[in-house]
C-alpha positions as CSV (number, residue, x, y, z in Angstrom):
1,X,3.4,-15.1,-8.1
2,X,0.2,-14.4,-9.8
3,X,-0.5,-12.3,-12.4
4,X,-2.4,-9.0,-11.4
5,X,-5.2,-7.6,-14.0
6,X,-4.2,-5.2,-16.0
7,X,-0.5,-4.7,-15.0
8,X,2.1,-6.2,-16.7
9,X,4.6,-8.7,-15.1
10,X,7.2,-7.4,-13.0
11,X,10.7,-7.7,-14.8
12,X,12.2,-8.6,-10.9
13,X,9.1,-9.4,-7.9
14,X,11.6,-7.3,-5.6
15,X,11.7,-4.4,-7.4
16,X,11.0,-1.5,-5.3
17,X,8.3,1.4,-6.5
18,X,8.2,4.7,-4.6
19,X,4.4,6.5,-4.0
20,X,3.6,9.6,-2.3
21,X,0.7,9.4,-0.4
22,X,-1.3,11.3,2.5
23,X,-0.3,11.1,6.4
24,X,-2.6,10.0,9.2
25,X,-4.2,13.1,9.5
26,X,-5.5,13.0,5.9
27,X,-2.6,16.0,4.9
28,X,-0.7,15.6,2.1
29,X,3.2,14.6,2.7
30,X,6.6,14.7,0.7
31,X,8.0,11.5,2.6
32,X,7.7,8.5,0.4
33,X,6.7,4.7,1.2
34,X,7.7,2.3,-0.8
35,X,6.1,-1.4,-1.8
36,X,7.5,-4.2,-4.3
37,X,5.2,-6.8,-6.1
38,X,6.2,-9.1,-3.8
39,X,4.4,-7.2,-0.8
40,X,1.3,-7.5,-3.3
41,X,1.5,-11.3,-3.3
42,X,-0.9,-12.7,-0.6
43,X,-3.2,-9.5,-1.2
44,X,-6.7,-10.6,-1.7
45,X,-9.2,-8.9,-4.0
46,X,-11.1,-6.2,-2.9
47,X,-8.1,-5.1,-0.4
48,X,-5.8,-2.1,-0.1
49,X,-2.3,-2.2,1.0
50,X,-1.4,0.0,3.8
51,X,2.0,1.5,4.5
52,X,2.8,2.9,7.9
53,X,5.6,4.5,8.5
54,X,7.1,3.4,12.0
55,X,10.5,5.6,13.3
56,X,12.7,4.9,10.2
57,X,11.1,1.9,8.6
58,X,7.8,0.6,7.2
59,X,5.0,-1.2,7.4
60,X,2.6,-2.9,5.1
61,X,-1.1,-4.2,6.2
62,X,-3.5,-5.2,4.0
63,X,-7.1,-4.0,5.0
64,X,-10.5,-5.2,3.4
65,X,-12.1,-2.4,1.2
66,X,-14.5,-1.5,3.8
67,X,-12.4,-1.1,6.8
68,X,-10.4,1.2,4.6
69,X,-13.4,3.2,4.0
70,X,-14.5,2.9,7.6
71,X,-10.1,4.2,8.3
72,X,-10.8,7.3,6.0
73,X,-14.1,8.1,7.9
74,X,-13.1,8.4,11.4
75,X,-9.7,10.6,10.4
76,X,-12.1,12.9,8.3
């Protein structure tokens, strides 16, 4: 996998890291997502991993910088 700038190399690619983020309504929420290097590997610069939650699981999509910009204009 290839290194990322400025962070260092995962001890373990399948190591999971928790985040808290905001819902689809641009509200803040207590339920976590999570994402492991691993998810990170076909990213390519200038994109922004997504992470919907669907009924109990997840799911990651990675977006170009602009369409995430264009997501957080229509919800606002």
């Amino acid at each position: 996998m290839p290194a990322l700038v400025g962070v260092p190399p995962p001890p373990d690619a399948y190591a999971a890291f928790r985040q808290i983020g905001v819902a689809s309504d641009n509200s803040f929420t207590s339920q976590s997502v999570t994402f492991r290097f691993i998810d990170l590997e076909d990213m390519q610069p200038g994109s922004v991993l997504i992470t919907d939650v669907v009924g109990n699981g997840e799911e990651h999509r990675s977006v170009s910088v602009d369409e995430f910009d264009s997501l957080g204009k229509h919800l606002c």
